[in-house]
MINULUM-16985 format. One line per field, with one value per residue (C-alpha): residue number from 1; residue in one letter; chain; x, y, z. Coordinates in steps of 0.5 Angstrom, whole numbers. Layout:
REM MINULUM-16985
num <- [NUM, ...] .
residuo <- [A, ...] .
cadena <- [A, ...] .
x <- [X, ...] .
y <- [Y, ...] .
z <- [Z, ...] .
***
This chain:
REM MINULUM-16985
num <- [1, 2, 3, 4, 5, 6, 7, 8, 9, 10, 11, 12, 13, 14, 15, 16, 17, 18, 19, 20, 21, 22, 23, 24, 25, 26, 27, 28, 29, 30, 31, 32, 33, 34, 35, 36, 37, 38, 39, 40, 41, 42, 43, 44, 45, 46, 47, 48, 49, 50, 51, 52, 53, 54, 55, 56, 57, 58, 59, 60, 61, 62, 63, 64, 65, 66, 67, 68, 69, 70, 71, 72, 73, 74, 75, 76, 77, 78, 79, 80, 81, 82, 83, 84, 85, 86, 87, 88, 89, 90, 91, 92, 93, 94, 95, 96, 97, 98, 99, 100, 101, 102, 103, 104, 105, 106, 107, 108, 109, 110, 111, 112, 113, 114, 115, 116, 117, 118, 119, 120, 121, 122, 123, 124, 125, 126, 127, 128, 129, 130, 131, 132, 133, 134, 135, 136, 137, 138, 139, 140, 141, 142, 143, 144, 145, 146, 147, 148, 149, 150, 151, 152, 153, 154, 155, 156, 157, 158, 159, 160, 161, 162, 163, 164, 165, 166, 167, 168, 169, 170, 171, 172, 173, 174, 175, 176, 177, 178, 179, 180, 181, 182, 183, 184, 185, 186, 187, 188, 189, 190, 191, 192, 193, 194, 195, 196, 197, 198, 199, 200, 201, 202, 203, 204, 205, 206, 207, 208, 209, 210, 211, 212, 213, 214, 215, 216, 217, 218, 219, 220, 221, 222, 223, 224, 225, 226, 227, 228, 229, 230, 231, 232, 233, 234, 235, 236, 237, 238, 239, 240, 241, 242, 243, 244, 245, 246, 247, 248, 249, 250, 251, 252, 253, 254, 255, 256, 257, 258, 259, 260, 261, 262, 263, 264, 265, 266, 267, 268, 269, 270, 271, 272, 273, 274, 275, 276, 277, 278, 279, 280, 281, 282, 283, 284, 285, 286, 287, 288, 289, 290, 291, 292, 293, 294, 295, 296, 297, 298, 299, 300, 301, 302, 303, 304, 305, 306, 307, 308, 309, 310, 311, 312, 313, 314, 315, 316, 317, 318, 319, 320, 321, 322, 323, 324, 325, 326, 327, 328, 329, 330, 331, 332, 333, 334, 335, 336, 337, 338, 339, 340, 341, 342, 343, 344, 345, 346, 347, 348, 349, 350, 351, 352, 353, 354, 355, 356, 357, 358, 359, 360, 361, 362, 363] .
residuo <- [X, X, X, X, X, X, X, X, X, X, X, X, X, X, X, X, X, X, X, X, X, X, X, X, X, X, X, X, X, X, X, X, X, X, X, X, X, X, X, X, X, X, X, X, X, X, X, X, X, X, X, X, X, X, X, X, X, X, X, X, X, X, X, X, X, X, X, X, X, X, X, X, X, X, X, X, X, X, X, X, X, X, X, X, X, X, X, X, X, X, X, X, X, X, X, X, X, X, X, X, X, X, X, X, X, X, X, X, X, X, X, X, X, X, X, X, X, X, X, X, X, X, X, X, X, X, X, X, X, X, X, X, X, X, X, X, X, X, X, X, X, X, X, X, X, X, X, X, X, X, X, X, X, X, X, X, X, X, X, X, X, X, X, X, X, X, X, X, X, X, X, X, X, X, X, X, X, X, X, X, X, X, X, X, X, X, X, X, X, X, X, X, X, X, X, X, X, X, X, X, X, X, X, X, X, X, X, X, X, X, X, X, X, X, X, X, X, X, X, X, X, X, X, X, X, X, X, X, X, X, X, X, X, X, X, X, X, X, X, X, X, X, X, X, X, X, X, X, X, X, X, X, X, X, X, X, X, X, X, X, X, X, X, X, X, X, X, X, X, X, X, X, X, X, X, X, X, X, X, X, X, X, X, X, X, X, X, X, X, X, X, X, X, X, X, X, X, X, X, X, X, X, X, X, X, X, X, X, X, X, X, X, X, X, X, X, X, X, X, X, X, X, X, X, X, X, X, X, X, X, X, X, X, X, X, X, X, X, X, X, X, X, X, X, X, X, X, X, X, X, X, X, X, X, X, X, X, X, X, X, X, X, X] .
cadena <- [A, A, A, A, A, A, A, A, A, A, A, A, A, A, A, A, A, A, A, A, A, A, A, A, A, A, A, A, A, A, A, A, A, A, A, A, A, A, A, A, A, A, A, A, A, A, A, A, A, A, A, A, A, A, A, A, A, A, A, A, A, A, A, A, A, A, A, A, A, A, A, A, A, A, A, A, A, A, A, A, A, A, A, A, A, A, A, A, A, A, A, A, A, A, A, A, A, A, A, A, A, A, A, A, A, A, A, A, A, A, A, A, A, A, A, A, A, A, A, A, A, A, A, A, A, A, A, A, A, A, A, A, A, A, A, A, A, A, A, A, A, A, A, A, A, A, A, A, A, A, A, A, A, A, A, A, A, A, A, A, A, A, A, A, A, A, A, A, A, A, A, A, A, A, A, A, A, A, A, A, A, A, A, A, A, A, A, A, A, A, A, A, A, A, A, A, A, A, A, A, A, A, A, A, A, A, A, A, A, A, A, A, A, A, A, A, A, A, A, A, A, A, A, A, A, A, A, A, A, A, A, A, A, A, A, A, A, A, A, A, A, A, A, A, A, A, A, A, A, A, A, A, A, A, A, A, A, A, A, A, A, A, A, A, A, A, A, A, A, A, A, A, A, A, A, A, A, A, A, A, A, A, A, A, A, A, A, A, A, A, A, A, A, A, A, A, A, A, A, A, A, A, A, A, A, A, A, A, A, A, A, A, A, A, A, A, A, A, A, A, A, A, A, A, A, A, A, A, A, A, A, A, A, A, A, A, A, A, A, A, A, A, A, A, A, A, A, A, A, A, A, A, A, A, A, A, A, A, A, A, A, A, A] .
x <- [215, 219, 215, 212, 209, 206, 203, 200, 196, 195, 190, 196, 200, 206, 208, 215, 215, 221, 223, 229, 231, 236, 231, 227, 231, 237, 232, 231, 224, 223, 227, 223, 215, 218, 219, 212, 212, 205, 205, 209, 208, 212, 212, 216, 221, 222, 223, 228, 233, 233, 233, 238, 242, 247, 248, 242, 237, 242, 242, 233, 234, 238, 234, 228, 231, 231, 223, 223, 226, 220, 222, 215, 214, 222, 221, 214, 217, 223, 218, 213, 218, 219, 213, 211, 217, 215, 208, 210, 214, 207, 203, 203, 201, 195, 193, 193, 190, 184, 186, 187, 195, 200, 199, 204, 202, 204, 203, 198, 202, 202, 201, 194, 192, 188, 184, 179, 179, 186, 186, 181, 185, 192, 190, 186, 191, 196, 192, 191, 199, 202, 197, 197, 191, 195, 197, 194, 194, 195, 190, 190, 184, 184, 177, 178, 181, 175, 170, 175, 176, 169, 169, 177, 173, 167, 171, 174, 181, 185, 186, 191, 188, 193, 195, 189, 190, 183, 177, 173, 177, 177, 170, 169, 174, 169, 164, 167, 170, 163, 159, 164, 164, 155, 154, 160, 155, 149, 152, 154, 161, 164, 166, 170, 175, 177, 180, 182, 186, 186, 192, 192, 199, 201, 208, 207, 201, 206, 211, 206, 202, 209, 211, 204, 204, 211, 208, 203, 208, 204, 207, 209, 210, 208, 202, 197, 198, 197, 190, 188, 190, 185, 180, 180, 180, 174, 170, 173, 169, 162, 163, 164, 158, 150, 145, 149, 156, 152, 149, 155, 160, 154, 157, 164, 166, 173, 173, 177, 183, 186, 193, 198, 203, 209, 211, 219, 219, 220, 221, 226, 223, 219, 223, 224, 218, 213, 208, 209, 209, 202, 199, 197, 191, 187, 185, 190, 196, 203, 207, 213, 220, 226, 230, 223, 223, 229, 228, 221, 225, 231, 227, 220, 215, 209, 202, 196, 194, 191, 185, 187, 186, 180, 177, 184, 185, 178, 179, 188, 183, 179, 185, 187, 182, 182, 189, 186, 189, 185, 186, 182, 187, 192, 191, 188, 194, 199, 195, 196, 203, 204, 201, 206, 212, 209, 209, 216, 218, 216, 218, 225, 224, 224, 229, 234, 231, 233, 240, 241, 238, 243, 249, 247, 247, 253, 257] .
y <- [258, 252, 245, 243, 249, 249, 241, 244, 250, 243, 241, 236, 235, 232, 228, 225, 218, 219, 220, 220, 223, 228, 230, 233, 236, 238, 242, 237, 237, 245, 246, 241, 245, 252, 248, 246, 239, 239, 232, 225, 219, 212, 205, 200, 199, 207, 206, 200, 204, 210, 207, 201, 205, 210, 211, 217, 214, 212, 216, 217, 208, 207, 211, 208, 202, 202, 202, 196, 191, 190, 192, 194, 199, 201, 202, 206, 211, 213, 213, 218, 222, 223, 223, 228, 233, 232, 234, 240, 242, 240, 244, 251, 248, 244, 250, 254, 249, 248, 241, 239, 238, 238, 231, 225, 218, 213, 206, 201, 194, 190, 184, 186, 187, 182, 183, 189, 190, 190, 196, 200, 198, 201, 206, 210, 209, 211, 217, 219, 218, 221, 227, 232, 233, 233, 224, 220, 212, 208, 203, 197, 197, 188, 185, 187, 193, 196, 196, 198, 205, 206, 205, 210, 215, 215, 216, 223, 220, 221, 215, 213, 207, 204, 197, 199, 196, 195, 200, 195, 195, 203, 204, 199, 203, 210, 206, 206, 213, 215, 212, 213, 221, 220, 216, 221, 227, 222, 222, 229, 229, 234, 230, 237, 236, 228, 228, 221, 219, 213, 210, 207, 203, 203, 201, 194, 192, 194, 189, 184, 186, 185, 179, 176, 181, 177, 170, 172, 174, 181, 189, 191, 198, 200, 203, 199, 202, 208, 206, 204, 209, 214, 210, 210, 217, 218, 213, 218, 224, 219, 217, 224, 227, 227, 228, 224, 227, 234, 233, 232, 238, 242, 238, 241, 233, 234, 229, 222, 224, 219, 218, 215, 211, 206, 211, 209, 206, 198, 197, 198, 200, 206, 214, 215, 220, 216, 216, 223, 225, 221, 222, 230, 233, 235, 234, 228, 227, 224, 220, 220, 216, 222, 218, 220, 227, 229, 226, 231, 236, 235, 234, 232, 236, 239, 238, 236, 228, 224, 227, 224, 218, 214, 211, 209, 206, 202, 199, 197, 193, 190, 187, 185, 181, 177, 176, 172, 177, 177, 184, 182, 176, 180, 186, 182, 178, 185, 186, 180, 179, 188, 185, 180, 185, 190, 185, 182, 189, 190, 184, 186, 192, 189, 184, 190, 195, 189, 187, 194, 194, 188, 191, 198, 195, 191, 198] .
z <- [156, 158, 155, 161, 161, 154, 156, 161, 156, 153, 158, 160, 166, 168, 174, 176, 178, 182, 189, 194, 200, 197, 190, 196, 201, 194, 192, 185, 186, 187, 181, 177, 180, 178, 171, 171, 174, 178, 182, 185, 184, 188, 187, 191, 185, 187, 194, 194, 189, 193, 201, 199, 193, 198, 206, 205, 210, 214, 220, 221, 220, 225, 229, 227, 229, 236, 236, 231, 227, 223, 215, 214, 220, 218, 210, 213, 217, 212, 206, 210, 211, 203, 202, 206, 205, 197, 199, 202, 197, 192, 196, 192, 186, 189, 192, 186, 182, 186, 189, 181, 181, 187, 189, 192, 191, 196, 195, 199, 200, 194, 197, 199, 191, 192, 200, 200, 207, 208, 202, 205, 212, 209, 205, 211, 215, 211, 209, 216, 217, 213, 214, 207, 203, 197, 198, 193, 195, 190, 190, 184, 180, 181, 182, 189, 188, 185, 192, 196, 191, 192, 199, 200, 194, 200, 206, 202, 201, 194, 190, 184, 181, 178, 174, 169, 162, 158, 157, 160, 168, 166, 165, 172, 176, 174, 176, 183, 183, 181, 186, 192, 190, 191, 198, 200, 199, 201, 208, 208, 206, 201, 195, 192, 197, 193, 187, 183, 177, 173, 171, 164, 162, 156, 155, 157, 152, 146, 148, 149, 143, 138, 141, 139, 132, 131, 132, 126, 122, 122, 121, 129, 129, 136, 137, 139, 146, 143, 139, 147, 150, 145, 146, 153, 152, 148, 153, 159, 154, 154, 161, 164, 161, 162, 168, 173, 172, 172, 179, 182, 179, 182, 188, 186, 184, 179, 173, 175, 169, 165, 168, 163, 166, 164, 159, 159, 151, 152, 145, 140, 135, 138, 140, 148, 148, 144, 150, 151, 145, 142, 149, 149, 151, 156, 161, 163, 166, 164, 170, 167, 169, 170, 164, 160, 162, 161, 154, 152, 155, 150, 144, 146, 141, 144, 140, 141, 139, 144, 140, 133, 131, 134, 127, 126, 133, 132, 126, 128, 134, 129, 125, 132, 132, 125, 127, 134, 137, 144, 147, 153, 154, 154, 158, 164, 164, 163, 170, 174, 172, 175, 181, 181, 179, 184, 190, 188, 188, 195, 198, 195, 198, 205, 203, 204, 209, 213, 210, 212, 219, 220, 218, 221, 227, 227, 227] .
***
């Protein structure tokens, strides 16, 4: 049994963040599911490395490109068609799973991180557009974000909270997710056909933790991100649980499972795998980079220990604490600064499709 099976007997399971033309059509991503890979996720970083780093989308963009000249529209279209073709190729293991798994993540524009209306706008159009069952729109879980998750969650449309650093913005995107799910069966709909992840990132708060650890000439070894992520998962436990989660799993309503995410290592002093190996347990997802995949592959272990260690979480908190460490400070700062490297990513992003039109249409 290969190790991504084995994570999935753990309650885990790993998703690809990761997409390209030729990983979908090559027969990459299929070779992967039959390894285990149960989802997909995307992010403007990825779509920029993929559509300007070759000549791979270049015949469906020159055709695209007598419609409009408009990037957005341009990068649109070439990003759908991903999207829908990993989809399709994840649609046996969403069905399989009973819509737990076999999802494909898309992104709403990061420019509208901070505009509810315009997220609720693009998410559905989005949704209906590309037109699969088993698409996730990424949503940031800003003070923003949070109504139009509810709003989306209503609508029966399947959403990625991403940007998630604190426990406190968590417990206010299940608030979202949980509310959404009970209007939705209020109004008639069936909230056994939605499914949601929140994603917790981790990688980010070690490196900006260590660079304040550093400052108060304290120990730095690269678990504050860990001790987080546990908590967070103790509160998944509290949150999931009692009279009114009740009701709604007699509605077939899935549980909002933590998503881990940003779990390439950052910091020098930390093994690749370390966010794969500290973080298993169930029932979570892992979204892990290809550099980060192939790595657990390699010599990545498989044990159960996201359970273990949350006394010892609280009191490294605590300490934190006396160290005048404020954790909320920096993981609202951590969001703000995804938000923005989210958005200039997408403006990067743009940026190229439209240099490549121009060249394409000088040929």
């Amino acid at each position: 049994m290969g190790k991504l099976h084995q994570l999935y007997n753990q309650g885990q399971s790993i998703w690809l963040d990761y997409i390209r033309r030729s990983f979908t059509r090559g027969g990459g991503l299929a070779g992967l599911v039959d390894q285990g890979l149960r989802g997909v996720t995307s992010n403007p970083t990825i779509f920029e490395k993929a559509i300007s780093g070759g000549d791979e989308y270049d015949d469906e963009l020159r055709v695209v490109m007598k419609d409009s000249d408009d990037p957005e529209v341009i990068y649109e279209h070439l990003a759908i068609t991903d999207i829908r073709e990993a989809a399709d190729t994840l649609l046996p293991v969403y069905r399989e799973s009973n819509r737990a798994d076999g999802y494909v993540s898309l992104e709403v524009s990061p420019i509208l991180a901070y505009d509810t209306d315009g997220t609720i706008a693009a998410a559905t159009r989005l949704f209906e557009t590309v037109d699969r069952p088993n698409l996730m729109i990424k949503i940031p879980a800003t003070r923003e974000g949070i109504p139009a998750i509810k709003a989306v969650i209503c609508a029966g449309i399947n959403v990625n909270v991403t940007l998630i650093f604190s426990i406190s913005n968590y417990e206010s995107v299940v608030e979202a997710y949980l509310s959404g799910l009970e209007e939705l069966a209020e109004l008639g709909g069936d909230p056994s056909r939605v499914a949601s992840v929140a994603s917790f990132f981790v990688s980010r708060i070690d490196v900006a933790v260590e660079e304040r650890l550093r400052s108060a000439g304290a120990k730095i070894d690269g678990s504050i991100a860990v001790d987080n992520a546990r908590l967070a998962y103790a509160r998944f436990g509290e949150l999931f649980a009692g009279p009114r989660w009740e009701r709604l799993t007699r509605s077939g309503a899935l549980p909002q499972r933590l998503l881990w995410a940003s779990t390439g290592t950052k910091s020098e002093i930390l093994p690749d795998t370390f966010y794969v190996d500290e973080l298993i347990g169930g029932p979570t997802v892992n979204t892990v980079p290809p550099a980060t995949l192939d790595a657990f592959l390699d010599h990545g272990t498989v044990s159960p220990t996201l359970a273990q260690g949350a006394d010892a979480a609280r009191e490294r908190f605590e300490e934190l604490a006396r160290l005048d460490i404020d954790l909320d400070a920096v993981t609202d700062q951590l969001q703000k600064a995804g938000v923005k490297s989210f958005a200039d990513s997408f403006a990067s992003l743009l940026a190229g499709v439209d240099e490549k039109r121009q060249r394409l249409a000088q040929e």
